[in-house]
C-alpha positions as CSV (number, residue, x, y, z in Angstrom):
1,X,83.8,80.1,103.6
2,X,87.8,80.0,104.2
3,X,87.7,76.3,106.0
4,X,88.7,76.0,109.4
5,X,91.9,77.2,112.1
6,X,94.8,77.3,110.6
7,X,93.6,77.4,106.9
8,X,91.3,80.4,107.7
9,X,94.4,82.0,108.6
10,X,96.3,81.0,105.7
11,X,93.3,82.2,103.0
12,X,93.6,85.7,104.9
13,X,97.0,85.7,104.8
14,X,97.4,84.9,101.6
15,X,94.7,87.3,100.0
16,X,96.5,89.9,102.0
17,X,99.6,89.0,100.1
18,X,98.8,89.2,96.8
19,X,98.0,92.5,96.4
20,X,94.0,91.2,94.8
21,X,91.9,94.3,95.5
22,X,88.9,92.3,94.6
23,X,89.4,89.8,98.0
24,X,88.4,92.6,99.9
25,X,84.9,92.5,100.8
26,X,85.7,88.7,101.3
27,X,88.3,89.4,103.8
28,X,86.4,92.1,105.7
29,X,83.5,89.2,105.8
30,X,85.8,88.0,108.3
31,X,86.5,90.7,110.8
32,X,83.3,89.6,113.1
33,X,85.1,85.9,113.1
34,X,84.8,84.9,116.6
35,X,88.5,84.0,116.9
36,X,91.0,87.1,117.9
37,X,93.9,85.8,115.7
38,X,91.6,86.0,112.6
39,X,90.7,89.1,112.8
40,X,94.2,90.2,113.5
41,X,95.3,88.9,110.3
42,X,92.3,90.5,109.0
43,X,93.5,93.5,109.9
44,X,96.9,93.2,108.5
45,X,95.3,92.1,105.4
46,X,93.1,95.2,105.2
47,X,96.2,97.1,106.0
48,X,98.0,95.5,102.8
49,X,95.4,95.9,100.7
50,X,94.6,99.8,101.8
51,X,91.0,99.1,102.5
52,X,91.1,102.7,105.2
53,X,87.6,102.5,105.7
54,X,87.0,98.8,106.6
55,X,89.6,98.9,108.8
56,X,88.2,102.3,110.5
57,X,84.9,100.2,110.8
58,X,87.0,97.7,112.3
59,X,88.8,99.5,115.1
60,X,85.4,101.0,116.1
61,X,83.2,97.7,116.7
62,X,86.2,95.0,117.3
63,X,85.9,93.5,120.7
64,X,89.3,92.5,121.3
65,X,91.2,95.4,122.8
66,X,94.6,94.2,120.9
67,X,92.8,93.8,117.6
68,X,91.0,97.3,118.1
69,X,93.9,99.2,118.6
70,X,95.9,97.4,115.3
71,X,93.2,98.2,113.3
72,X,93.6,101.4,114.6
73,X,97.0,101.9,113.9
74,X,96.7,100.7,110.7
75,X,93.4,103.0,109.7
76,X,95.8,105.9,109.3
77,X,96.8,106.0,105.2
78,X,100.7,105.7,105.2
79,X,102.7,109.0,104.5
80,X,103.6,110.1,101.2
81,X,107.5,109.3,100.3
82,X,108.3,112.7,99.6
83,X,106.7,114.3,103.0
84,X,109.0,111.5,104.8
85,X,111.8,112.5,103.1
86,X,111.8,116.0,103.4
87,X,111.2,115.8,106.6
88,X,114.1,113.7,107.5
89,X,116.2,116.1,105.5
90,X,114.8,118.6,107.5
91,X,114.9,117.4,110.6
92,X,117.7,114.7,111.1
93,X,120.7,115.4,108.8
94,X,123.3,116.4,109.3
95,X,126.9,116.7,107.3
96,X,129.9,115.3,108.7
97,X,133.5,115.9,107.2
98,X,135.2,112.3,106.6
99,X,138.5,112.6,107.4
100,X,141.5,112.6,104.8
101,X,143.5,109.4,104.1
102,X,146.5,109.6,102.2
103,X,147.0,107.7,98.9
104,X,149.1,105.1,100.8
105,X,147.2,104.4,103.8
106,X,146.2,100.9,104.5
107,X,142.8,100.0,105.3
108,X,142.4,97.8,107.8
109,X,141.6,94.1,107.1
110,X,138.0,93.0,108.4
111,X,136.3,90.2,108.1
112,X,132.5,89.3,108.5
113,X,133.4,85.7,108.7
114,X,136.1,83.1,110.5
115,X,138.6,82.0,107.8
116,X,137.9,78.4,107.1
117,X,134.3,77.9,107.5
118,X,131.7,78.0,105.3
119,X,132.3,78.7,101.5
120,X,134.9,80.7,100.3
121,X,134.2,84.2,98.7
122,X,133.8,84.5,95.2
123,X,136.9,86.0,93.2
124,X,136.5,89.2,90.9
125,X,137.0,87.2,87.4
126,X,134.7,84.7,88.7
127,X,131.4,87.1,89.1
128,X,132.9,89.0,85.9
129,X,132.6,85.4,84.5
130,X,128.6,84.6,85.3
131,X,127.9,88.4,84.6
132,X,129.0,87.8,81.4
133,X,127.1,84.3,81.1
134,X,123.9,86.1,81.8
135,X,124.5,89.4,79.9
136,X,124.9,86.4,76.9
137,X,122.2,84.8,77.7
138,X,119.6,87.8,77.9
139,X,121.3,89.7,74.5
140,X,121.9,85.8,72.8
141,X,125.1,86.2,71.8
């Protein structure tokens, strides 16, 4: 149906990827394929997709410990935003005072790269220059 090795794994993978609700029952034709890797990538495609109950069915007849217990993980439906949220506001925040700086305090220099290597970073007037180009080029102007 999907070729053979590596291009099986590619077709799942890709199906996965793209977010085409209609590929599922084709990928979940694949979760009794007899090669572990497969059906791994089966799995995280049925994760992707949020096909709960093939993956459920997955996790309770796969024969591969390792796949078994991803599609097992992955069964569970992912947590609402705000639940998450809340309960990291709940749970793990905390405020911390920054401290006051003066007016005329310097700021120490720090740099993410050595001087000299690489290309150099762009200037102000020069991103304030392409902003501009593409803000013209959007609006025509």
């Amino acid at each position: 149906m999907f070729g053979e090795g590596r291009v099986r794994l590619l077709a799942v993978w890709l199906l996965g990827r793209l977010r085409f609700h209609f590929g599922v029952p084709a990928i979940a034709r694949l979760r009794g394929d007899p090669d572990p890797q497969v059906r791994r990538h089966v799995a995280k495609a049925l994760w992707r997709l949020s096909a709960w109950s093939e993956l459920r069915e997955m996790a309770e007849r796969d024969p591969a410990p390792a796949v078994c217990a991803m599609a097992a993980s992955a069964a569970r439906p992912p947590e609402a935003f705000c639940s998450r949220m809340s309960r990291f506001v709940r749970d793990g925040v905390r405020m911390v005072e920054a401290p006051v700086r003066s007016a005329h305090a310097r700021r120490p220099l720090i740099l993410n790269a050595v001087p000299g290597v690489g290309c150099p970073p762009k200037t102000a007037s020069f991103i304030r220059r392409i902003l501009e180009r593409i803000r013209r080029l959007v609006h025509g102007a």
